[in-house]
PAMAR-717477 format. One line per field, with one value per residue (C-alpha): x, y, z; residue in three letters. Coordinates in nm, 3 decimals. Last residue first. Example, Ala and Ser with C-alpha at 12.3 -4.5 7.8 and 13.67 -1.06 7.14 Angstrom:
c1 <- 1.367:1.230
c2 <- -0.106:-0.450
c3 <- 0.714:0.780
tilum <- SER:ALA
END
This chain:
c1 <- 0.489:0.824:0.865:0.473:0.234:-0.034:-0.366:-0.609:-0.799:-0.790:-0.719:-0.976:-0.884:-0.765:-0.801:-0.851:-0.577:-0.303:0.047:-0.155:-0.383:-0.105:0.104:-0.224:-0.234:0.172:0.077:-0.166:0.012:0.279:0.626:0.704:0.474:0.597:0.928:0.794:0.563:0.273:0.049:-0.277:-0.550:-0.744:-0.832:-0.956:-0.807:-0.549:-0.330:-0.304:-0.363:-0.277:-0.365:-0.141:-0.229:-0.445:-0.214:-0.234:0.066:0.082:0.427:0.505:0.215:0.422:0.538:0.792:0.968:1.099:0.875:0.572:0.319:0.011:0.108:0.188:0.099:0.114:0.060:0.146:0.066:0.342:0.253:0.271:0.557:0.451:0.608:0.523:0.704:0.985:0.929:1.180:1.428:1.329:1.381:1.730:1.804:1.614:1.462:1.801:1.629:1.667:1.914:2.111:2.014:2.130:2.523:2.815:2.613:2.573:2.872:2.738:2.438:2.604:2.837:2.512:2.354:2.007:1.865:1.983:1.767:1.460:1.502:1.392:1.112:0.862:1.146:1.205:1.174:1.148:0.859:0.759:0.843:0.673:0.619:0.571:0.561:0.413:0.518:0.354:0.432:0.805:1.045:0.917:0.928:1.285:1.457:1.685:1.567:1.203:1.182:1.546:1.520:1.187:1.374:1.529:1.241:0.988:1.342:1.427:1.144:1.034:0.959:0.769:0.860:0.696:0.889:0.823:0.842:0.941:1.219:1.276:1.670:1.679:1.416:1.554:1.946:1.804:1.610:1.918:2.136:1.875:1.883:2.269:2.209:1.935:2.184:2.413:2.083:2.017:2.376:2.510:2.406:2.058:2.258:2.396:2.528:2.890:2.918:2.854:3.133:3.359:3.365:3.538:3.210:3.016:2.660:2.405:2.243:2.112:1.936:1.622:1.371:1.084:0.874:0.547:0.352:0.132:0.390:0.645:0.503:0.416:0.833:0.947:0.734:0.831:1.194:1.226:1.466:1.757:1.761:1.813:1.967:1.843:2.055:1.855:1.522:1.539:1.380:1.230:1.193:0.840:0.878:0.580:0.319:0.167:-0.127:0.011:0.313:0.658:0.981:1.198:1.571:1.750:1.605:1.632:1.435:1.281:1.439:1.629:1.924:2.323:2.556:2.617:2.441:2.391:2.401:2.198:1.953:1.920:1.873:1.562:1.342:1.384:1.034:0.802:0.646:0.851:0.645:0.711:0.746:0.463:0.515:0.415:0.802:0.702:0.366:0.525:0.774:0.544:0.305:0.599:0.711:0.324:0.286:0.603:0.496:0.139:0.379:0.587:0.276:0.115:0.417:0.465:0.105:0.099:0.412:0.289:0.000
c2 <- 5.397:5.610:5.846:5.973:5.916:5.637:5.665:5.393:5.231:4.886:4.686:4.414:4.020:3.879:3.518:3.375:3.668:3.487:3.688:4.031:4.006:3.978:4.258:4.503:4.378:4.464:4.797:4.884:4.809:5.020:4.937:4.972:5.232:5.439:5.478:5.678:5.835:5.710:5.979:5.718:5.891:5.926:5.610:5.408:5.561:5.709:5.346:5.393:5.022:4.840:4.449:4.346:4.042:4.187:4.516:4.865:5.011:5.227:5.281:5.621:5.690:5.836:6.153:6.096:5.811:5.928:6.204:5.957:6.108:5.974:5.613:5.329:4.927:4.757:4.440:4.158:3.795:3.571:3.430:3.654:3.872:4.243:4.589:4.516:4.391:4.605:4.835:4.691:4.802:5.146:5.172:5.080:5.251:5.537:5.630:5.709:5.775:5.472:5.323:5.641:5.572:5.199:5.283:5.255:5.528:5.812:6.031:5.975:6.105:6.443:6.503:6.494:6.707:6.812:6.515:6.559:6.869:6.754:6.434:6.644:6.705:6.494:6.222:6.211:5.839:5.557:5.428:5.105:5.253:5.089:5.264:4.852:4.636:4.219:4.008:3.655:3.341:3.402:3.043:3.053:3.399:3.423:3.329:3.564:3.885:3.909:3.786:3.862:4.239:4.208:4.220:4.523:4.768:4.638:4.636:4.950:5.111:4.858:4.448:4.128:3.871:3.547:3.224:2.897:2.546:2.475:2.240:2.502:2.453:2.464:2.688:2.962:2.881:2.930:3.256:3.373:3.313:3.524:3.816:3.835:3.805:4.038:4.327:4.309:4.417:4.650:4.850:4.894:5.093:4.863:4.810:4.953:4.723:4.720:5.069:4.963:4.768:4.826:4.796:4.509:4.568:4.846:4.697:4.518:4.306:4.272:3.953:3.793:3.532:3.429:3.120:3.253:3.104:3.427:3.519:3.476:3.746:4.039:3.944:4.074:4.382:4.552:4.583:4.519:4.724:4.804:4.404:4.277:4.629:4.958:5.179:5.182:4.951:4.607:4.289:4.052:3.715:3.502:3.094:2.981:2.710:2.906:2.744:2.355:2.435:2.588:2.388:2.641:2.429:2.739:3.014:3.322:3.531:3.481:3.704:3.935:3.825:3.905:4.185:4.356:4.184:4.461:4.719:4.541:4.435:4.824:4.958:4.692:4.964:5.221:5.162:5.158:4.999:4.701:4.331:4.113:3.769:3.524:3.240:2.918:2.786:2.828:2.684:2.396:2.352:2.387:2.121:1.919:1.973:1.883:1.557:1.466:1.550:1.318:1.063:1.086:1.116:0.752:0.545:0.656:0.583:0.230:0.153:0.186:0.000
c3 <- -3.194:-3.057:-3.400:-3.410:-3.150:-3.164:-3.019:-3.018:-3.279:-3.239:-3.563:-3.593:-3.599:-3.901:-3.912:-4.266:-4.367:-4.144:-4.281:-4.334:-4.082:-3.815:-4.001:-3.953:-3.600:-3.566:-3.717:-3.471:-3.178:-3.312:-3.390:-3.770:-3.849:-3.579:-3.743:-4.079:-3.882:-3.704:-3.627:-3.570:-3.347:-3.729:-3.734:-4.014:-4.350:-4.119:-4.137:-4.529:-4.657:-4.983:-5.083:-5.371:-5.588:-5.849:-5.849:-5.716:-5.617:-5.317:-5.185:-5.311:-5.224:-4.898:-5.101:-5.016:-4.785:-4.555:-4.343:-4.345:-4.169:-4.436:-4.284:-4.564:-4.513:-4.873:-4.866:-5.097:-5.176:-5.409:-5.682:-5.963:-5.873:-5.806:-5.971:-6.289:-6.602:-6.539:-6.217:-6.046:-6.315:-6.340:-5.979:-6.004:-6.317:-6.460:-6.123:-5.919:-5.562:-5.390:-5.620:-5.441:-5.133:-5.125:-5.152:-5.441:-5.673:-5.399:-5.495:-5.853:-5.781:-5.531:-5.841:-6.139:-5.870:-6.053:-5.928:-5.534:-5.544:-5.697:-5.499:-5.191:-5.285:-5.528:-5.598:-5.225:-5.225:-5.442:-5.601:-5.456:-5.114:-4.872:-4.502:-4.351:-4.634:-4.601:-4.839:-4.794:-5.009:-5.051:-5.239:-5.535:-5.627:-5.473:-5.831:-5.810:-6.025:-5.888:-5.583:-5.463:-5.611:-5.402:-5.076:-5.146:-5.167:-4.854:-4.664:-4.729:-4.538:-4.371:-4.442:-4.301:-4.524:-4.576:-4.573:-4.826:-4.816:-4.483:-4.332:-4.093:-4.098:-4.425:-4.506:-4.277:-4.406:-4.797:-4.668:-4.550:-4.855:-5.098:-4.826:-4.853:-5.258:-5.227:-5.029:-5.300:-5.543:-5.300:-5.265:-4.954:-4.665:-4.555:-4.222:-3.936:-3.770:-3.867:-3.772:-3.430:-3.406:-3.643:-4.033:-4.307:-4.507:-4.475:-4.397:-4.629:-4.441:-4.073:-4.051:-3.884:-3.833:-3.665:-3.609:-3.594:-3.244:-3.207:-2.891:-3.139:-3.384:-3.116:-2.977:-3.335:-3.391:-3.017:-3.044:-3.444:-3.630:-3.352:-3.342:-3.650:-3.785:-3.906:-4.094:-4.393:-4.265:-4.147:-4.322:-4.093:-4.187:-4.041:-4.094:-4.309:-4.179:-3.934:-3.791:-3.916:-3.704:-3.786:-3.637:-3.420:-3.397:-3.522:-3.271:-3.508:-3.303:-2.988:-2.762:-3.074:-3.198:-3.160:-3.362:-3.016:-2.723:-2.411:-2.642:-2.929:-2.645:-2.537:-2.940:-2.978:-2.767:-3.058:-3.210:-2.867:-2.593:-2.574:-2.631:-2.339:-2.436:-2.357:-2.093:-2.292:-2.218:-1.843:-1.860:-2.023:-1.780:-1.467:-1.615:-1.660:-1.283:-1.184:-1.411:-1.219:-0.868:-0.915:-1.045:-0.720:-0.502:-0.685:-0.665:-0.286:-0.246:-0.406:-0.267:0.040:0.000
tilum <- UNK:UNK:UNK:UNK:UNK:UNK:UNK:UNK:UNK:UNK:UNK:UNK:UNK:UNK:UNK:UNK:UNK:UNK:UNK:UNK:UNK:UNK:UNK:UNK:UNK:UNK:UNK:UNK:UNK:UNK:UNK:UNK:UNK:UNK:UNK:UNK:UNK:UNK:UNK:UNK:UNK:UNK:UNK:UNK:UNK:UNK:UNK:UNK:UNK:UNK:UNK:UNK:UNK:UNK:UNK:UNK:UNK:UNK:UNK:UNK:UNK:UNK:UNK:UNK:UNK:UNK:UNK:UNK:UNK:UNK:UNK:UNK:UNK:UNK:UNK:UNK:UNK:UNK:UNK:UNK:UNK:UNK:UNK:UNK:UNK:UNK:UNK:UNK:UNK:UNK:UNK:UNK:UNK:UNK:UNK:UNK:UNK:UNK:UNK:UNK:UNK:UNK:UNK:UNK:UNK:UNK:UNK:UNK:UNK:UNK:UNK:UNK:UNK:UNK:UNK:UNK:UNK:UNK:UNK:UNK:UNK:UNK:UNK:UNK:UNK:UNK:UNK:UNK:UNK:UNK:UNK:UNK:UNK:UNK:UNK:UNK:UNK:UNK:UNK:UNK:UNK:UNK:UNK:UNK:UNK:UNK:UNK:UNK:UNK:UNK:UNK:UNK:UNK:UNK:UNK:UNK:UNK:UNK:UNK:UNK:UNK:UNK:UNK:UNK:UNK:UNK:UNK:UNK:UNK:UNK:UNK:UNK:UNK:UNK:UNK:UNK:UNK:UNK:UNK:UNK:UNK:UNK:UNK:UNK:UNK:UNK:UNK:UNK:UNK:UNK:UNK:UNK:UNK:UNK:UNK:UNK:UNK:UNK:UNK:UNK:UNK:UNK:UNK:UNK:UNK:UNK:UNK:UNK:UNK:UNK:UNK:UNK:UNK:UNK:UNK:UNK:UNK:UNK:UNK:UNK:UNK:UNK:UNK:UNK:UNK:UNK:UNK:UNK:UNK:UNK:UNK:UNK:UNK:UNK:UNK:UNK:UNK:UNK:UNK:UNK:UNK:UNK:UNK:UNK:UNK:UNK:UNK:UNK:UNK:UNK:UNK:UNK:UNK:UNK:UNK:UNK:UNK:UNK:UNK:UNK:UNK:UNK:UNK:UNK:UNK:UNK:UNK:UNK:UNK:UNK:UNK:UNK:UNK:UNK:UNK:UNK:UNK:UNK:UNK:UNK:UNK:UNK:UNK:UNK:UNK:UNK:UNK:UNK:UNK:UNK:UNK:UNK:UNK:UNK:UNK:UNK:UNK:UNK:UNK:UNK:UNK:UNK:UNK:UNK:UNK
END
């Protein structure tokens, strides 16, 4: 009898130390309050990941079949790109993913993380060998992209020109820029300096602006890949990229939002956009359409999300 009880207490504490496990790997991450809360982990971890991003052994379930990769900004990084964004994706069970690309090559500590620098279609081939490693290691089919600024330009250089098609279901843009930027204002300047173009030839803000040849190029055929699902998520604020239709393409396979059109408490700016409680539910929808939930509409304030 004994036995029986002794038997019964230790398999009673067992179930109870797994339950505590599991509870503790359900925990959720906490999701920062604003855009610049990834700089602190790149302090404290220079050149390292995100909680919850890039974890190697992460095997997507039947919910969300395709591993998440975030695509930084110019200048933005891994982490310095995706404080609040990145954690909101893990906690909905996405397995996510992330690089920092295009940086000066051979540079220090921090210069070496700032990325989106470099030219884009050098930046695609980085991007291209990523999304081999996520697939790899995955064992999925396809990833989706989750992009700003920059990284809603570059990463369809890889879709288009390197056989990414195939390989990219979802393509989700946070402040897209389809069209460049400053070719309304600012590029008026920078176009009539033939010095200041060529100055900017080596580095991603000149293909940015340079409409006979980068842009030109993307633009060849169409802007969107058949196959592959895109959205367009722009904010009226938007001090970058200019005029901000510049990334608002129609197209049979496109869907495109302005974040005003439903609540006028949203100032995100050009940084905002990429941190907000409302953008990560527009970036929800966007990767898991069949379960969209509604986008609260609460106040956002412009630069901190």
């Amino acid at each position: 009898m004994r036995t029986l009880w002794s038997t019964a207490f230790m398999a009673v504490g067992v179930i109870a130390l797994l339950a505590g496990a599991t509870a503790a790997a359900a925990d959720p991450l906490p999701v920062p309050p604003t855009f610049f809360s990834g700089i602190g982990p790149e302090l404290g971890n220079p050149g390292g990941d995100l909680p919850g991003v890039n974890e190697w052994d992460c095997r997507p379930g039947a919910a969300h079949p395709n591993p998440v990769i975030l695509v930084h900004g110019t200048a933005g990084g891994a982490q310095t790109n995706w404080g609040p964004m990145a954690p909101r994706l893990k906690n909905e069970g996405y397995c996510v993913y992330a690089l920092t690309y295009g940086s000066i090559p051979g540079s220090p500590w921090p210069v070496n993380q700032l990325g989106g620098l470099m030219r884009m279609d050098d930046s695609a081939a980085e991007l291209s060998a990523f999304v081999d490693k996520v697939l790899a290691a995955s064992g999925a089919k396809e990833v989706d992209f989750v992009g700003h600024s920059q990284g809603t330009l570059m990463p369809n250089y890889y879709v288009k020109e390197l056989g990414g098609a195939e390989k990219v279901g979802r393509y989700v843009s946070l402040a897209p820029m389809w069209n460049g930027t400053g070719m309304e204002l600012g590029g008026e300047v920078l176009g009539d300096s033939a010095s200041v173009a060529d100055a900017l030839k080596p580095y991603a803000v000149g293909q940015m602006i340079d409409g006979p040849g980068f842009l030109a190029q993307m633009h060849a055929g169409g802007v969107y890949a058949p196959g592959v699902q895109y959205t367009n998520i722009m904010t009226r604020y938007d001090e970058l990229v200019l005029p901000y239709t510049s990334g608002y393409v129609e197209g049979p396979n496109a869907t495109n939002i302005v974040v005003q059109d439903e609540c006028a408490q949203d100032f995100s700016d050009h940084l905002a956009i990429a941190a907000s409680v409302r953008a990560q539910q527009y970036v929800l929808n966007a990767l898991d359409p069949d379960h969209a939930q509604p986008v609260p509409c609460v106040f956002v304030p412009p630069i901190f999300g």
